[in-house]
C-alpha positions as CSV (number, residue, x, y, z in Angstrom):
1,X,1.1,-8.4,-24.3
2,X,-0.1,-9.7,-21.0
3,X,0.0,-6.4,-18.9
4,X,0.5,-6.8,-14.7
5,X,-2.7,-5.8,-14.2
6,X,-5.8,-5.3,-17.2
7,X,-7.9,-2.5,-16.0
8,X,-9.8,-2.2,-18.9
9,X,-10.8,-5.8,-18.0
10,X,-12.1,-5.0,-14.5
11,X,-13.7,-2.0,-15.9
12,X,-15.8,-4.0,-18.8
13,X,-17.4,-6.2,-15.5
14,X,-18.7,-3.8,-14.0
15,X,-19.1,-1.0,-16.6
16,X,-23.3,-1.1,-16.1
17,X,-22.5,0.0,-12.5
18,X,-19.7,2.5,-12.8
19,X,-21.4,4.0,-15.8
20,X,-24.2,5.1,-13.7
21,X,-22.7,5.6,-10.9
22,X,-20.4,8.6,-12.8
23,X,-24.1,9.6,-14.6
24,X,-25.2,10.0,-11.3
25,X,-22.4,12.3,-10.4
26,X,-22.7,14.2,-13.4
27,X,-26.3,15.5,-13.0
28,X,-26.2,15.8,-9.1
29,X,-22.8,18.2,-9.9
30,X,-22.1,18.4,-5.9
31,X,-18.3,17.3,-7.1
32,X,-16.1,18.2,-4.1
33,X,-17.1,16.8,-0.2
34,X,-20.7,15.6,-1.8
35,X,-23.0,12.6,-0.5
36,X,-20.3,10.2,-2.5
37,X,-17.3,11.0,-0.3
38,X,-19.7,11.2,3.0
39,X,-21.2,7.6,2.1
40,X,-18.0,6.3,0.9
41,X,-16.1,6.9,4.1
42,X,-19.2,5.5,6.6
43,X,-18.8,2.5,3.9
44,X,-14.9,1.9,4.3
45,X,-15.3,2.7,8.2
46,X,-17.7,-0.1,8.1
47,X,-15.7,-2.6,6.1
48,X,-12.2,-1.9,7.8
49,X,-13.9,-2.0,11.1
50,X,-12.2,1.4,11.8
51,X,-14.0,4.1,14.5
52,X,-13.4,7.2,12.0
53,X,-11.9,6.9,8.2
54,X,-11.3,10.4,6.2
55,X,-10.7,10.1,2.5
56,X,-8.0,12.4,0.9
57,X,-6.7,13.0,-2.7
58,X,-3.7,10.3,-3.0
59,X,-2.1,7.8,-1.0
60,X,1.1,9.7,-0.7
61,X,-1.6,12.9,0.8
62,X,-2.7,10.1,3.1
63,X,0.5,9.1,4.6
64,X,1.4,13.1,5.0
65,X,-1.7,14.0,6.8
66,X,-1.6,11.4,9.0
67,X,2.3,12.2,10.1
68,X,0.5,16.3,10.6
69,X,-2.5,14.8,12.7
70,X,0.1,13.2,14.7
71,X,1.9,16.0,15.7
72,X,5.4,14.5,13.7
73,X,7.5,17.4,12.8
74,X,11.3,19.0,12.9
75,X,13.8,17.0,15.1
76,X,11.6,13.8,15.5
77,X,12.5,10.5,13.9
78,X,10.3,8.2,12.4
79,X,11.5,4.6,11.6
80,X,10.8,2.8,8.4
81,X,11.6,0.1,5.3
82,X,14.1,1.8,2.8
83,X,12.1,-1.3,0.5
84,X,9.0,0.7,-0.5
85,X,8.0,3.2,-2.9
86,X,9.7,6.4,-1.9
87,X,5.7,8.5,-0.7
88,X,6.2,6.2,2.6
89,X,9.4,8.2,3.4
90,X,8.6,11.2,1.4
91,X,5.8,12.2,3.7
92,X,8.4,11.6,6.5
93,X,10.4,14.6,5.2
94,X,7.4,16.7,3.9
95,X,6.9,16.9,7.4
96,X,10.1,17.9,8.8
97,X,10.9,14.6,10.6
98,X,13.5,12.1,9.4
99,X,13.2,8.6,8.2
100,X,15.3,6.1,10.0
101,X,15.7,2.8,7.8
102,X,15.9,-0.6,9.2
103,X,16.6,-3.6,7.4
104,X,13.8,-6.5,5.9
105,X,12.5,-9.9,6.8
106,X,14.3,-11.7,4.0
107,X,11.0,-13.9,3.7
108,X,8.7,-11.7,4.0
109,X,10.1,-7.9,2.4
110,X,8.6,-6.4,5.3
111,X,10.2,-4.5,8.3
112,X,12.0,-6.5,10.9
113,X,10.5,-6.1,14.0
114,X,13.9,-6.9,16.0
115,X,15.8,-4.0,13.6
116,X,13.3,-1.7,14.4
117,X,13.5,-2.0,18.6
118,X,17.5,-1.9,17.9
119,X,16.7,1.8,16.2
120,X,14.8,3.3,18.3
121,X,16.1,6.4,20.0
122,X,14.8,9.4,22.3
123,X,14.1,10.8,19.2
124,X,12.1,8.5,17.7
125,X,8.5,9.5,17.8
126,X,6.7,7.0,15.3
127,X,6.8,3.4,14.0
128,X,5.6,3.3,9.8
129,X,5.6,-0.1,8.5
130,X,4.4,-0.8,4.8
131,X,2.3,-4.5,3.9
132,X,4.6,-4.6,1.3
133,X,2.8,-6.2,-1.8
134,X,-0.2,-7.2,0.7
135,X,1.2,-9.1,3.3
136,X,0.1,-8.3,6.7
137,X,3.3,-6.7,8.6
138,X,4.0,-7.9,12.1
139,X,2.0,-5.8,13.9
140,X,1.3,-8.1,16.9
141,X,5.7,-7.5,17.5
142,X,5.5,-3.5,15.9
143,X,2.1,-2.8,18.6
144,X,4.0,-3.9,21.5
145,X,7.0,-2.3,20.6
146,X,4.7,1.2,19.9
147,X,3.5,0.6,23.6
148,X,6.6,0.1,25.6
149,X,8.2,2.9,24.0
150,X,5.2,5.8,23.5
151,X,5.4,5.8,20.0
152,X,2.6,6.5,17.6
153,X,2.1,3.4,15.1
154,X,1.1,4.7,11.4
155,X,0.4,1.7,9.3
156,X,1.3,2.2,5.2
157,X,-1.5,0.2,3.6
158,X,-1.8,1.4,0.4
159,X,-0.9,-2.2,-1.1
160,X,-3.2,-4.0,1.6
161,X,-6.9,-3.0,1.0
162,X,-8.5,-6.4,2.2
163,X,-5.5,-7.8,3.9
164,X,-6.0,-9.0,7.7
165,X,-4.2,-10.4,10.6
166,X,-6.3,-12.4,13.2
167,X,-9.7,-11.7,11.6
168,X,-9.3,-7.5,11.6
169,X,-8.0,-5.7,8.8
170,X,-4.8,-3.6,7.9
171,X,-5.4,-0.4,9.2
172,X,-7.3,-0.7,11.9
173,X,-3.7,-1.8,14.3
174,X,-2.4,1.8,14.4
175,X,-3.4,5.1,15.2
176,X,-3.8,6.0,11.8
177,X,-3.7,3.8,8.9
178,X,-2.8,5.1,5.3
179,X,-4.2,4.0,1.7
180,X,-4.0,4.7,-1.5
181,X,-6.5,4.2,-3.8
182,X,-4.9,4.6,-7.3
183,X,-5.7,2.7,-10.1
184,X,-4.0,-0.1,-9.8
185,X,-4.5,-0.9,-6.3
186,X,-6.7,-3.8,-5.0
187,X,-9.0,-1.6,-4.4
188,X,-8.6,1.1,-7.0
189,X,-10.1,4.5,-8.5
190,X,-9.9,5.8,-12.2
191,X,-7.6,8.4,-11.3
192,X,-5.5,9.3,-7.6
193,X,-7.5,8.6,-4.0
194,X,-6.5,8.1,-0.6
195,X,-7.9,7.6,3.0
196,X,-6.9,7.5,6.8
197,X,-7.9,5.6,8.9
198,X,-7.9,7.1,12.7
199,X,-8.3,5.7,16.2
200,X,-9.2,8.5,17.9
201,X,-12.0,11.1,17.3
202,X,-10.0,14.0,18.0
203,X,-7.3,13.0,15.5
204,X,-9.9,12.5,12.8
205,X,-11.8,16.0,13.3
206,X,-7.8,17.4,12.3
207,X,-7.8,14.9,9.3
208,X,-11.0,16.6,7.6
209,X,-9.3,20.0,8.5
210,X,-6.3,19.5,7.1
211,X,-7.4,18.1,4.0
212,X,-9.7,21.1,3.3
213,X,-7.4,24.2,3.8
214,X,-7.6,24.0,7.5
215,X,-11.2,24.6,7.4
216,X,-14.3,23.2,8.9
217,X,-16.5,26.5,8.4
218,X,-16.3,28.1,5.2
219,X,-13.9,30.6,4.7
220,X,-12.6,30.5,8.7
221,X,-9.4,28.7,8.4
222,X,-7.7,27.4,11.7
223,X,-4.2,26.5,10.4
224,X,-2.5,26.3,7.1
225,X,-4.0,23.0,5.7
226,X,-4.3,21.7,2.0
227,X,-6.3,20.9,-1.0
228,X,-6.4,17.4,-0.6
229,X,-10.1,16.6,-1.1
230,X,-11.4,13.1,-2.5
231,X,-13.1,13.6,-5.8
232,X,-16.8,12.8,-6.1
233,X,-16.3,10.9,-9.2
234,X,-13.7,8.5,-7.6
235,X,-15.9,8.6,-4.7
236,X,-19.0,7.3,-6.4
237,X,-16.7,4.4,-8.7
238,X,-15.1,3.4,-5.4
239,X,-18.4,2.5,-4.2
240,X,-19.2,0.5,-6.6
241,X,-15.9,-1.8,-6.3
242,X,-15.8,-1.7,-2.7
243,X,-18.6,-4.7,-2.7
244,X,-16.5,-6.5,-5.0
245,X,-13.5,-6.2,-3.5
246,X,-13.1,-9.6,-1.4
247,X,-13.6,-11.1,-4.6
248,X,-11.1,-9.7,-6.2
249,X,-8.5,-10.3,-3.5
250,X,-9.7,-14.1,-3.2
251,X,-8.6,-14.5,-7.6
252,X,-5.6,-12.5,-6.6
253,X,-4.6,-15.5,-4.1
254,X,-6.0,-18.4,-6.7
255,X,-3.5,-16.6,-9.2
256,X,-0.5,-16.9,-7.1
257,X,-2.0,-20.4,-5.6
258,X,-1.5,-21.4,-9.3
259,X,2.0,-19.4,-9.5
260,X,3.1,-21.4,-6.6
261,X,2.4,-24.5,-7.9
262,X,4.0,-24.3,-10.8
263,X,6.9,-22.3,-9.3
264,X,7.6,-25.2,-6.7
265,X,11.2,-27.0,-7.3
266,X,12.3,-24.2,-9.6
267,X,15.1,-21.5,-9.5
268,X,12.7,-19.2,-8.7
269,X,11.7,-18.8,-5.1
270,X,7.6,-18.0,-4.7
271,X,6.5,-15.3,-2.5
272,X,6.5,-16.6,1.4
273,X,3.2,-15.9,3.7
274,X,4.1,-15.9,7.5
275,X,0.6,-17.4,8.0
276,X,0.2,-14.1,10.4
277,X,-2.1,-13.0,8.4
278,X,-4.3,-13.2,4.8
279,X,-1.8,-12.4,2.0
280,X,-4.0,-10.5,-0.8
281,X,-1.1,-10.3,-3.4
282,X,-0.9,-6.5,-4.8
283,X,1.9,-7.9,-6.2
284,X,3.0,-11.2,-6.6
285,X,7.3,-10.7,-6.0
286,X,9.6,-14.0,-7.0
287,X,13.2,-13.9,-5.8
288,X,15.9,-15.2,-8.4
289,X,19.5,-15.2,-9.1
290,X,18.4,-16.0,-13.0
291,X,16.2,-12.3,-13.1
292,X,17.3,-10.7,-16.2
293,X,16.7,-14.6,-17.9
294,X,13.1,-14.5,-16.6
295,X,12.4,-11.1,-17.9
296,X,14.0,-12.1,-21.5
297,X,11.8,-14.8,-22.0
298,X,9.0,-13.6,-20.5
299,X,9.2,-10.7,-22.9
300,X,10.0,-12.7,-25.8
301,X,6.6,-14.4,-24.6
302,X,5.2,-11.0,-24.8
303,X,4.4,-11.4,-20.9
304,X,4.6,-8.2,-18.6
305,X,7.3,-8.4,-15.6
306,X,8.9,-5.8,-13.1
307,X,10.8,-4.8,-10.7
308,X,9.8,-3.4,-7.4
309,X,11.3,-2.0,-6.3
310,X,15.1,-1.8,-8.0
311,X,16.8,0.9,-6.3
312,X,16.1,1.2,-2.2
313,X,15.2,4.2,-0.9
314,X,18.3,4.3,1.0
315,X,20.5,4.1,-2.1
316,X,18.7,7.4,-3.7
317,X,20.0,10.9,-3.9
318,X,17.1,12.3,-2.1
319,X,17.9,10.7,0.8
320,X,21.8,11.0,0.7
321,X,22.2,13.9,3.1
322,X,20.4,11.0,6.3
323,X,21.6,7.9,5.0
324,X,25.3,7.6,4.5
325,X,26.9,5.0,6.2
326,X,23.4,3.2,6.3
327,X,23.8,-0.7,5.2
328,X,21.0,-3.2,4.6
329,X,22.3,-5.7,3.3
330,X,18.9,-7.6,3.4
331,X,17.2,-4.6,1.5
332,X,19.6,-4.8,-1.0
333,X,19.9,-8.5,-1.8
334,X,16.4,-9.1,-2.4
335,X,16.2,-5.7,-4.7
336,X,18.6,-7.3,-6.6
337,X,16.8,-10.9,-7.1
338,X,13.0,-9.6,-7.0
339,X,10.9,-10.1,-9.8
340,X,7.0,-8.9,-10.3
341,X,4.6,-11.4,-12.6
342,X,1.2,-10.2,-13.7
343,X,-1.3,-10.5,-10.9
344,X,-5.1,-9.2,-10.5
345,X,-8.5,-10.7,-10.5
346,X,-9.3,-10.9,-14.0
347,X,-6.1,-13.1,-15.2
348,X,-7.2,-17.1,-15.8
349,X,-5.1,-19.2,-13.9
350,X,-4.3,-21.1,-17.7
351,X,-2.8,-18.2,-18.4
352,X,-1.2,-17.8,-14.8
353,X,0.2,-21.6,-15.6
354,X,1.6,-20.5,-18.7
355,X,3.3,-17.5,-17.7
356,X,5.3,-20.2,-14.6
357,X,6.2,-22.5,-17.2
358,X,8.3,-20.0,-18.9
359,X,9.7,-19.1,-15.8
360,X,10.7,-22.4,-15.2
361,X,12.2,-22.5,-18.6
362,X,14.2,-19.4,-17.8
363,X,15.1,-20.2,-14.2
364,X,15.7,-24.2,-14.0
365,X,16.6,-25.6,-10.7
């Protein structure tokens, strides 16, 4: 079976490093907040181009303390794509706050900049837009929005590690930006990891709290924080993949360069880049009315596929008591046509050719 992504693949290339790199780990034993985690973030502060970046235990931690930093709680509103994986509005309620859904870009999947500025209310304290599948969100369109109104601008980049838009990387827009760094990201650990990036100095001294219990002085805790501490293991392999990781992202985009090719004139419709910004292909998402034909053969083919995301965060039962009466009916077309093909660095583009020819097969003009 060709999997979506072949981690044991990306692990064998670089095995020498990550082996002792973990070795390293083991006989230093400083395995929580040690010189791993402190180099790590000066690294990805460095390499997002970010004032201040403060490493956390998951992506979904990430998005949750950067809603607390913000001051986001009880009676505000926060506005966001129902067409994400459900952490992005999750964190919005761990908080207190409530989601507010606006329809998609039906190119792009991501948030519509013109549905948002028709949403916002006296309520609304926050703009949280997702790079869905690594495709820079308008941010020029969601900033200025952000400064007309006063909001706060929380970027969701946990599919965009290495994703820019005018030279300067996802998450470095925003007041905070928020990534994830599990396994199967572009940028990914063996096990859960997340980081926030932060504008403003004061914002990421309440991060580093936060994320440790509400303590900056051993046992003197300010406020009720958490336990959500980036390990020194992931720490320690994340620094050996950060180097590679714009060479990852550039066989991502020769994979779907190859995908579009031999997608072109088909019944399937390729991913669409605004040419706002560099596209690094977390996922690479068809649209098709022939989807359950695509995912026969390709499993006949014994060829990975899926769907993200089937069911829109709008249309769950954790959200019902917010969202009835709420209709997007772009949301909802393109959950029902979207498609997923294998996609990473280590898939040949011969075998990237092969898997579009059976989709061609499946989906004929």
């Amino acid at each position: 079976m060709i999997p979506m992504v072949d981690l044991k693949a990306q692990y064998a290339h670089l095995k020498a490093e990550i082996d002792a790199a973990v070795q390293g780990v083991l006989a230093d034993t400083r395995f929580i907040l040690g010189p791993n985690v402190q180099a790590l973030e000066s690294e990805l502060a460095a390499y997002l181009g970010v004032e201040h970046a403060v490493t956390c235990a998951s992506g979904t931690d990430a998005l949750h303390l950067a809603l607390r930093a913000a001051g986001i709680g009880p009676g505000d509103e926060v506005i966001t794509t129902a067409f994400t994986f459900i952490a992005t509005a999750e964190a919005i309620r761990y908080v207190g706050a409530t989601p507010v859904f606006v329809d998609i870009d039906p190119k792009t999947f991501n948030i519509d900049p013109e549905r948002v500025e028709a949403a916002i209310t006296p309520r609304t304290r926050a703009l949280l837009p997702v790079h869905l599948f690594g495709q820079p969100a308008n941010l020029h369109a969601l900033s200025d929005l952000c400064q007309a109104h006063g909001l706060m601008l929380i970027e969701d980049c946990a599919q965009s590690f290495g994703a820019t838009l005018d030279g300067r990387q996802t998450g470095a827009f925003g007041d905070f930006g928020c990534f994830s760094f599990f396994p199967s990201k572009n940028l990914g650990a063996f096990g859960d990891g997340g980081l926030v990036t932060a504008r403003d100095a004061e914002h990421a001294a309440l991060l580093r709290n936060l994320r440790n219990h509400g303590s900056d002085v051993r046992y003197h805790h300010d406020r009720i924080g958490y336990n959500s501490r980036l390990d020194e293991m992931q720490a320690a392999i994340l620094r050996v993949k950060l180097p590679h990781v714009d060479d990852f992202n550039a066989r991502r985009r020769a994979v779907a360069q190859r995908y579009h090719a031999g997608l072109a004139d088909s019944g399937a419709t390729p991913p669409f880049e605004d040419g706002l910004g560099v596209h690094v292909f977390h996922q690479y998402t068809l649209l098709s009315e022939h989807r359950d034909a695509i995912m026969a053969a390709l499993q006949k083919a014994e060829v990975a596929s899926a769907i993200y995301y089937p069911i829109p965060l709008h249309r769950q039962k954790a959200f019902a008591d917010i969202t009835a009466g709420v209709e997007l009916p772009v949301t909802e077309d393109v959950a029902s046509r979207c498609l997923s093909l294998p996609i990473h660095p280590e898939l040949p583009l011969e075998t990237a050719d092969r898997i579009a020819a059976r989709v061609r097969e499946a989906a004929p003009r």
